[in-house]
KOLZADO-863531 format. One record per residue: residue number from 1; residue in three letters; x, y, z of N, C-alpha, C, O in turn. Coordinates in Angstrom, 1 decimal. Layout:
@seq=NUM	type=ALA	nxx=X	nyy=Y	nzz=Z	caxx=X	cayy=Y	cazz=Z	cxx=X	cyy=Y	czz=Z	oxx=X	oyy=Y	ozz=Z;
...
This chain:
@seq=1	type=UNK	nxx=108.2	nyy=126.0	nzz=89.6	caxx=108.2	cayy=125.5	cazz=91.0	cxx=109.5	cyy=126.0	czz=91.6	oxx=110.6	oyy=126.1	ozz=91.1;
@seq=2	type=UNK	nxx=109.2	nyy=126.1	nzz=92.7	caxx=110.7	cayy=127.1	cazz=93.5	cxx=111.1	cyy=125.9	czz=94.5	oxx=110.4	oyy=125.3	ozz=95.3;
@seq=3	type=UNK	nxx=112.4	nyy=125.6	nzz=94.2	caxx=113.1	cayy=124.9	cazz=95.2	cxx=112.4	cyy=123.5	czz=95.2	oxx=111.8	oyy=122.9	ozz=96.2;
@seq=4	type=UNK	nxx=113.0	nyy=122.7	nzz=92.9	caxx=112.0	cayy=121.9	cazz=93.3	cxx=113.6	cyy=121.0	czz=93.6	oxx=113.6	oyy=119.8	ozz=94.1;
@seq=5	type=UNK	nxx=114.2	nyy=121.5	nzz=93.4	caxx=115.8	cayy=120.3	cazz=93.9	cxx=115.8	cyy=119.6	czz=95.5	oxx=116.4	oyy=118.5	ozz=95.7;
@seq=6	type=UNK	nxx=115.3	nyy=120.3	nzz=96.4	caxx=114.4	cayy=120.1	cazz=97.2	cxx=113.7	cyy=118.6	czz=97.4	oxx=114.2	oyy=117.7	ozz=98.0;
@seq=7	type=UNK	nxx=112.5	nyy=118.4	nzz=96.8	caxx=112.2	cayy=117.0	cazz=97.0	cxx=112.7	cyy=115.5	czz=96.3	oxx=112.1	oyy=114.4	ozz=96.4;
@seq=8	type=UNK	nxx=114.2	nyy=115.8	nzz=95.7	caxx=115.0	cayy=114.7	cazz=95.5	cxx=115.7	cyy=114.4	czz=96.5	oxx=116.6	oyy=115.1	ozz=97.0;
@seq=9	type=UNK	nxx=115.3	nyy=113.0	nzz=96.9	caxx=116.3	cayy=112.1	cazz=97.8	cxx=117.6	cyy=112.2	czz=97.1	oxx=117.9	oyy=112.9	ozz=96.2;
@seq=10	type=UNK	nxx=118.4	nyy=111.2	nzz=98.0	caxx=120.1	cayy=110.8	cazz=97.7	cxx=120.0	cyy=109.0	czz=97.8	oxx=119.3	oyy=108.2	ozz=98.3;
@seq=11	type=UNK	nxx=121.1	nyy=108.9	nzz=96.9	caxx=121.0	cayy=107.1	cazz=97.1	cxx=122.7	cyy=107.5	czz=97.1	oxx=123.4	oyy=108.4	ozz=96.5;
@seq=12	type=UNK	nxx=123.0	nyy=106.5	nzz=98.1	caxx=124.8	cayy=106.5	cazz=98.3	cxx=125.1	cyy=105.2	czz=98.3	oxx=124.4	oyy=104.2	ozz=98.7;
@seq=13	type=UNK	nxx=126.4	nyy=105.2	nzz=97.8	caxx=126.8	cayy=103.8	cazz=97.4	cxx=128.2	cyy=103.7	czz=97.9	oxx=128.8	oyy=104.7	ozz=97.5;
@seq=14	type=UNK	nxx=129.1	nyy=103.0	nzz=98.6	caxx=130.4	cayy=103.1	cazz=99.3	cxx=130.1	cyy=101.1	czz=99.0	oxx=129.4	oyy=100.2	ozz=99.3;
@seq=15	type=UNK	nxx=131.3	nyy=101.6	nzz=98.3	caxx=132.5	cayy=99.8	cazz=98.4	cxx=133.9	cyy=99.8	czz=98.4	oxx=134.6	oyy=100.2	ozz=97.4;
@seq=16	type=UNK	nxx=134.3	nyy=99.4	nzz=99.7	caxx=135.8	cayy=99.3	cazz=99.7	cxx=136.5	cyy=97.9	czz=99.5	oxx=135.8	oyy=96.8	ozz=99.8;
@seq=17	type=UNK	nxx=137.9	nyy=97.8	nzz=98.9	caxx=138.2	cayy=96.5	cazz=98.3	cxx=139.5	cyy=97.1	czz=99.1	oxx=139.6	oyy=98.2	ozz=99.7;
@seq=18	type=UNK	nxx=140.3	nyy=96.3	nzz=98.9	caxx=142.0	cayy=96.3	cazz=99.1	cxx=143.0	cyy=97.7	czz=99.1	oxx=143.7	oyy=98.3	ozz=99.8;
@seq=19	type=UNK	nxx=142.6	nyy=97.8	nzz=97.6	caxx=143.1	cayy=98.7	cazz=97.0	cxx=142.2	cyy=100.0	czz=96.8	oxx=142.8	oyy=101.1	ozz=96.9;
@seq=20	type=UNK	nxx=140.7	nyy=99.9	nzz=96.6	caxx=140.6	cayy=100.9	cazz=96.1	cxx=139.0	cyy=101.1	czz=97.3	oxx=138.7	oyy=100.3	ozz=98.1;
@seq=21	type=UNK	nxx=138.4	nyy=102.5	nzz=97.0	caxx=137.1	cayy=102.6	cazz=97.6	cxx=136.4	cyy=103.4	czz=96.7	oxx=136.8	oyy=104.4	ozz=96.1;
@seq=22	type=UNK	nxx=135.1	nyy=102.9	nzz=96.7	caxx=134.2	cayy=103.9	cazz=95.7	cxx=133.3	cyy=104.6	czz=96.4	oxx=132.7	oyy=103.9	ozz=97.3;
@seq=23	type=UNK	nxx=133.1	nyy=106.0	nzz=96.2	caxx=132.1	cayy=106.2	cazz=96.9	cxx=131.1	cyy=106.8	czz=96.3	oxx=131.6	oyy=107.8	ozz=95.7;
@seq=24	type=UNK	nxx=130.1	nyy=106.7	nzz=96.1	caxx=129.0	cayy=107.5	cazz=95.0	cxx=127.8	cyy=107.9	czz=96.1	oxx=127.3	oyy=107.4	ozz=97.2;
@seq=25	type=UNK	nxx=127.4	nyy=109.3	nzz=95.2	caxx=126.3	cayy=110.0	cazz=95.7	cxx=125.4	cyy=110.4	czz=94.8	oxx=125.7	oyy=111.5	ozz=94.4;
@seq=26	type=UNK	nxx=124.3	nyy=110.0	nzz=94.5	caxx=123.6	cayy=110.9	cazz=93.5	cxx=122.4	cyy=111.2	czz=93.7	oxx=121.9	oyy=110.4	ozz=94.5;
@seq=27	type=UNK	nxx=121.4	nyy=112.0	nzz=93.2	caxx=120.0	cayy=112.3	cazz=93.3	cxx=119.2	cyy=111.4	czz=93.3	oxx=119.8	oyy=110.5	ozz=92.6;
@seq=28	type=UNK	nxx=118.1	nyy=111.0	nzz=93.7	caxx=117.2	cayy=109.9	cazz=93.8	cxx=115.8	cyy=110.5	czz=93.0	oxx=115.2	oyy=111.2	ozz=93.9;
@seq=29	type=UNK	nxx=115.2	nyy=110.5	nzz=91.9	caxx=114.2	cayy=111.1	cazz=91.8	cxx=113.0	cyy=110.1	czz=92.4	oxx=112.3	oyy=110.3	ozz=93.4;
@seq=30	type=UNK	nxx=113.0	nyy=109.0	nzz=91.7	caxx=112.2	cayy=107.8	cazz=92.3	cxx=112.2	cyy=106.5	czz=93.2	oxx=112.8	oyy=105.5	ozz=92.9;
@seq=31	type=UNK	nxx=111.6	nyy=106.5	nzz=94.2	caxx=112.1	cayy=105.1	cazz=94.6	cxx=110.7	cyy=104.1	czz=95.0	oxx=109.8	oyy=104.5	ozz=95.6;
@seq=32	type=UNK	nxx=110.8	nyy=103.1	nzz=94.5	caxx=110.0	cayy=101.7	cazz=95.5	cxx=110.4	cyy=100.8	czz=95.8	oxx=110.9	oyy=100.0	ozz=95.1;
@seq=33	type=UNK	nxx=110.3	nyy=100.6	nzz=97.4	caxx=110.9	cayy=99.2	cazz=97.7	cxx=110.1	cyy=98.9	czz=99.0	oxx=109.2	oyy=99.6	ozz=99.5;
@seq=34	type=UNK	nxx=110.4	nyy=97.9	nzz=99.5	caxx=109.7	cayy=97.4	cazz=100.9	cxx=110.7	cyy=97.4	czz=101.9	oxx=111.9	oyy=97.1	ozz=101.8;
@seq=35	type=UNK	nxx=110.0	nyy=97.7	nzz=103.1	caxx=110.8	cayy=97.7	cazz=104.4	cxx=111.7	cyy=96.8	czz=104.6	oxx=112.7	oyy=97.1	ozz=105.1;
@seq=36	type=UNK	nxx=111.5	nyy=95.7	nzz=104.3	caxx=112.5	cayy=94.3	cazz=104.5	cxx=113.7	cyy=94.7	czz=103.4	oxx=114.2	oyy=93.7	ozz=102.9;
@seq=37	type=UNK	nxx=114.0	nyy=95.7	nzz=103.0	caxx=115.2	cayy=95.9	cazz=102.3	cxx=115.1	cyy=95.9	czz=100.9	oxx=115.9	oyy=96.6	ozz=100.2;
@seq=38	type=UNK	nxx=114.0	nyy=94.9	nzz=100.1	caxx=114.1	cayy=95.0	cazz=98.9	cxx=113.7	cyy=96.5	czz=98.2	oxx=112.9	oyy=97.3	ozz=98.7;
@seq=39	type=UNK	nxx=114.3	nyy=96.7	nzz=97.2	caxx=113.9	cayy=97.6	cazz=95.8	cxx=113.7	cyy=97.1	czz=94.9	oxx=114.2	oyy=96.0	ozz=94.6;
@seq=40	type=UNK	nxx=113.0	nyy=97.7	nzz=94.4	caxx=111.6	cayy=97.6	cazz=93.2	cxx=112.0	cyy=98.3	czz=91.5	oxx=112.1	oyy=97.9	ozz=90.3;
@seq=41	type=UNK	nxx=112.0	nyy=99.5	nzz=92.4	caxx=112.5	cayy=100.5	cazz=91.3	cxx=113.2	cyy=101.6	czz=91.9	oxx=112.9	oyy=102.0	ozz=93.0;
@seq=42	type=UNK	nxx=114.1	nyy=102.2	nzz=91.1	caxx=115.3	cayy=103.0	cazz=91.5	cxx=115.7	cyy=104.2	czz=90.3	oxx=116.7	oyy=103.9	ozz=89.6;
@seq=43	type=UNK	nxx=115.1	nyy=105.1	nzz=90.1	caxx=115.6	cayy=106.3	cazz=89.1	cxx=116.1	cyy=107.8	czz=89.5	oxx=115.6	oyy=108.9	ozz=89.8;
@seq=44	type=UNK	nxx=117.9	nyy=107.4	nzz=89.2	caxx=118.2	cayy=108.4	cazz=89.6	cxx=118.8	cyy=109.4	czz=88.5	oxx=118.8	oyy=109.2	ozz=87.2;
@seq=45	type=UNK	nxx=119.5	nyy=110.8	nzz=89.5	caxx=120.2	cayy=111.7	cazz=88.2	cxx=121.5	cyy=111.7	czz=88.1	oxx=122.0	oyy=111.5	ozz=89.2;
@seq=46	type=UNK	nxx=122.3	nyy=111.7	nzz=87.3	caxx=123.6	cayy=111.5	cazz=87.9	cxx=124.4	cyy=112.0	czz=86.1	oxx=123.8	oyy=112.4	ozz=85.1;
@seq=47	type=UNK	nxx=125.9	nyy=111.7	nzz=86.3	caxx=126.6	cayy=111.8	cazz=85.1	cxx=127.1	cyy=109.8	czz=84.9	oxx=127.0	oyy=108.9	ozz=85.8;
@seq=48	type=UNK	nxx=127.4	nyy=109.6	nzz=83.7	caxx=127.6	cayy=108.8	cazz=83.2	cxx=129.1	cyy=108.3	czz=83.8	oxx=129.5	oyy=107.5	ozz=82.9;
@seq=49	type=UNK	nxx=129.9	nyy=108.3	nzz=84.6	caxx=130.3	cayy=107.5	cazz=85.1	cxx=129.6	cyy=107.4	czz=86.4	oxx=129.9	oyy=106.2	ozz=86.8;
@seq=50	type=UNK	nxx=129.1	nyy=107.9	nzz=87.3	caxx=128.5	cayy=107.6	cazz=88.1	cxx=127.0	cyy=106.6	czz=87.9	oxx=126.5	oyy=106.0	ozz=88.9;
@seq=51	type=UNK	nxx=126.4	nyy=106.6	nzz=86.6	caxx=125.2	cayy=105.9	cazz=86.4	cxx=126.0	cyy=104.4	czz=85.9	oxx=125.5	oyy=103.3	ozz=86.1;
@seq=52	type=UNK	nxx=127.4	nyy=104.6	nzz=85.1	caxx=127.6	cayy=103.1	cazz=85.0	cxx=128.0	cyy=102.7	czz=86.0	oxx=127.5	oyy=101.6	ozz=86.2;
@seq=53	type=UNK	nxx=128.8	nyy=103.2	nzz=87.1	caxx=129.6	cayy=102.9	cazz=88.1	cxx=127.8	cyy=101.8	czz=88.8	oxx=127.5	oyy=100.6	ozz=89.1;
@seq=54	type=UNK	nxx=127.4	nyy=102.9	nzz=88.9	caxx=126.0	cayy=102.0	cazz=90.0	cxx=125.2	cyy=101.2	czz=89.0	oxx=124.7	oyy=100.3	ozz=89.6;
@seq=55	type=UNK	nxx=124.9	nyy=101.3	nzz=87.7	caxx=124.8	cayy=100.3	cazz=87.0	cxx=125.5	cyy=98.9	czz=87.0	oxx=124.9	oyy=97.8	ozz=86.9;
@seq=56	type=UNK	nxx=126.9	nyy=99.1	nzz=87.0	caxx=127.4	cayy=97.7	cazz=88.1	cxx=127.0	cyy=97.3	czz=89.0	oxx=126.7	oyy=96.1	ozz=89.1;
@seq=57	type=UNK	nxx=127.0	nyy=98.2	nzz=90.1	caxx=126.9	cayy=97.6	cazz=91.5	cxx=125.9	cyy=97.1	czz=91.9	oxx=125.9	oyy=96.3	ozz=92.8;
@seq=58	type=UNK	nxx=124.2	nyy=97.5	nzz=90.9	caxx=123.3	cayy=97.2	cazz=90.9	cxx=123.2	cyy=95.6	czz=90.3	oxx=122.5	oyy=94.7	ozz=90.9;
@seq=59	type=UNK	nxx=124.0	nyy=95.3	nzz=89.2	caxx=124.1	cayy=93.9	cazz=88.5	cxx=124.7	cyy=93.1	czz=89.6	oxx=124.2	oyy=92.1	ozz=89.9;
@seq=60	type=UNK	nxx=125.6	nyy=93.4	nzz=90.1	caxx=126.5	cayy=92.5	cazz=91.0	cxx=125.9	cyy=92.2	czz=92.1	oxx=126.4	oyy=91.3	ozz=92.8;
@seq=61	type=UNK	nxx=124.4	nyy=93.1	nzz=92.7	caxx=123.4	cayy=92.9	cazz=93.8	cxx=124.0	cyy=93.5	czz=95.1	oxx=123.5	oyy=93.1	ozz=96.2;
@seq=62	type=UNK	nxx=124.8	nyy=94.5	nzz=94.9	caxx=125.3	cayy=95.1	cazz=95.9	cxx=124.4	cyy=95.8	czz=96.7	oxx=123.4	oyy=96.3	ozz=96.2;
@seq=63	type=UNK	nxx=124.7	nyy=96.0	nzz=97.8	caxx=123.4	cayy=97.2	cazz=98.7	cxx=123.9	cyy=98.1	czz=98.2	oxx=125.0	oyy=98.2	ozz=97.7;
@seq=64	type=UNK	nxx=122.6	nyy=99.3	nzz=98.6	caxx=123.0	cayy=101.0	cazz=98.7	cxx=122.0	cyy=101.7	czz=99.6	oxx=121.0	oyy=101.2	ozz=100.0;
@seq=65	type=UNK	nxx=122.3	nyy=103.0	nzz=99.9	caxx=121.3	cayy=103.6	cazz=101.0	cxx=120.8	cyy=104.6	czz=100.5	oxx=121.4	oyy=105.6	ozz=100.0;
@seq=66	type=UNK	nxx=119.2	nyy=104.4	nzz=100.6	caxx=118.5	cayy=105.5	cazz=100.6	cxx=117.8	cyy=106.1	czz=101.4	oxx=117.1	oyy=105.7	ozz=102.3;
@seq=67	type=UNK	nxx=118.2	nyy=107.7	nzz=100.9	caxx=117.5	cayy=108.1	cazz=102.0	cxx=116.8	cyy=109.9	czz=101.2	oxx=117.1	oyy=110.7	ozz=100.3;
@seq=68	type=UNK	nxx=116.0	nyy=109.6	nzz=102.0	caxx=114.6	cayy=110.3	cazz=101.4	cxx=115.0	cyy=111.7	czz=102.0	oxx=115.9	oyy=112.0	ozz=102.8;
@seq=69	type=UNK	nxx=113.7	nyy=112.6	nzz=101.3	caxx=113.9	cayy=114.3	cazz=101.2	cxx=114.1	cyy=114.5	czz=102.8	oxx=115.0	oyy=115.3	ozz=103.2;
@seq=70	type=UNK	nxx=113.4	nyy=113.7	nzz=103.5	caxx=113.5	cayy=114.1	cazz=104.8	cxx=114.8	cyy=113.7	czz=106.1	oxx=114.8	oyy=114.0	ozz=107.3;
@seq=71	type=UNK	nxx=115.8	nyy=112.7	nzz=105.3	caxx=116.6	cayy=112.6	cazz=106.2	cxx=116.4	cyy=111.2	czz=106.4	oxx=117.4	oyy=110.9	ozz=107.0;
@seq=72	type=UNK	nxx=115.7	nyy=109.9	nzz=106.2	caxx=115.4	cayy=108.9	cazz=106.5	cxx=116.1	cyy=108.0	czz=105.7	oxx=115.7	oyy=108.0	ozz=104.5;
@seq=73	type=UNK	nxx=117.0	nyy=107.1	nzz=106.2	caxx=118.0	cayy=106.1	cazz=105.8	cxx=117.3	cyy=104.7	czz=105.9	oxx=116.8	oyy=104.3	ozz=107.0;
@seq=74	type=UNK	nxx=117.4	nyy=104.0	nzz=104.8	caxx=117.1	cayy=102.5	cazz=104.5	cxx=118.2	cyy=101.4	czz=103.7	oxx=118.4	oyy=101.8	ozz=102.6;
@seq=75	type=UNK	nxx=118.7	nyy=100.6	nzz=103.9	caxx=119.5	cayy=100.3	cazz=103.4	cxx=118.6	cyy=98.9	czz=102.6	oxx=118.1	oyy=97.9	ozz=103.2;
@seq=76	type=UNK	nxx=118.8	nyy=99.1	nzz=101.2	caxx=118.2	cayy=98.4	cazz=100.3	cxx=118.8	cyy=97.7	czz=98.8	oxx=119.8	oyy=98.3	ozz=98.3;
@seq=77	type=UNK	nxx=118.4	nyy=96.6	nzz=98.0	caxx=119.5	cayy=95.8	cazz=97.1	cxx=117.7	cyy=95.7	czz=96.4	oxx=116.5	oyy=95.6	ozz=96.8;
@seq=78	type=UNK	nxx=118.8	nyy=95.8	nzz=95.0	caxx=117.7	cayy=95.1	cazz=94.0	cxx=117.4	cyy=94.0	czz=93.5	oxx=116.8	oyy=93.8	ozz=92.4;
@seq=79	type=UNK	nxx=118.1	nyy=93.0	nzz=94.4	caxx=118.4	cayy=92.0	cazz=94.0	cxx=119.2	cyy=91.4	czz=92.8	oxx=119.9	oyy=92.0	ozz=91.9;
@seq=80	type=UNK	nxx=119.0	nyy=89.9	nzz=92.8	caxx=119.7	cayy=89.3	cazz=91.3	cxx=119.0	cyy=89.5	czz=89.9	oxx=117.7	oyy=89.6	ozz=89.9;
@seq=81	type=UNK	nxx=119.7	nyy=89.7	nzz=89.0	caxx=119.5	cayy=90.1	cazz=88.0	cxx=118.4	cyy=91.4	czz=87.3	oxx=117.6	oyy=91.4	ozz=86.4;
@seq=82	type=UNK	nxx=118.8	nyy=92.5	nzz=88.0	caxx=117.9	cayy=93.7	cazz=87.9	cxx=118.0	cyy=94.1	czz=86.0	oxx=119.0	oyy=93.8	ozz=85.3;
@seq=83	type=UNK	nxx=116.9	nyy=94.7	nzz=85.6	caxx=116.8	cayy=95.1	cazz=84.5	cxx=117.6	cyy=96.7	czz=84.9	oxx=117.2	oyy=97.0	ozz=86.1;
@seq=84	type=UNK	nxx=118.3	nyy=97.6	nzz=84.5	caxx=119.1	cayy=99.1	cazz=84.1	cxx=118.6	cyy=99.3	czz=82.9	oxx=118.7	oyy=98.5	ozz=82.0;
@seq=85	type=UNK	nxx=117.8	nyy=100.7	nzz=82.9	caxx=117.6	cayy=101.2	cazz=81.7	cxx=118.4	cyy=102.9	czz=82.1	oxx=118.6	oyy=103.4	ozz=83.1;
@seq=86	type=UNK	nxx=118.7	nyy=103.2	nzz=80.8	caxx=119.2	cayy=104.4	cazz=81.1	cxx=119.2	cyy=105.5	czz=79.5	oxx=119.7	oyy=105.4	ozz=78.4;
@seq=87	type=UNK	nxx=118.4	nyy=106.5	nzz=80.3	caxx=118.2	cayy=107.3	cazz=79.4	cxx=117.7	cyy=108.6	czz=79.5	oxx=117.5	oyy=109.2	ozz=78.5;
């Protein structure tokens, strides 16, 4: 398949504290969630501190924004207590 890098979204993640700011970007292969903000399911590509890094932020119920192949931004949370699998 040519240019299949192409139909992966981006999920961005930015938290600033006092001291420090994080900002993460990574591929989105999969997403489900509903217009009212929630997510469902969230599988992305990334390296290993960026998948723990959002593996946190995910536990702690933090928002993040996704936005799809085409440019379209949603800002959505997976709520409390999300299952992370990673593999």
């Amino acid at each position: 398949m040519k240019n299949a890098h192409k139909r992966f979204g981006r999920l961005l993640y930015r938290r600033q504290t006092e001291k420090t700011a994080t900002n993460l970007r990574v591929f989105l292969d999969a997403f489900v969630g509903e217009e009212q903000g929630k997510a469902h399911l969230v599988s992305v590509v990334g390296g290993d501190v960026e998948i723990g890094a959002l593996a946190a932020a995910f536990t702690n119920g933090d928002s993040f924004t996704v936005m799809d192949p085409y440019g379209n931004e949603s800002i959505v949370s997976l709520g409390e207590k999300p299952l992370c699998f990673r593999g």
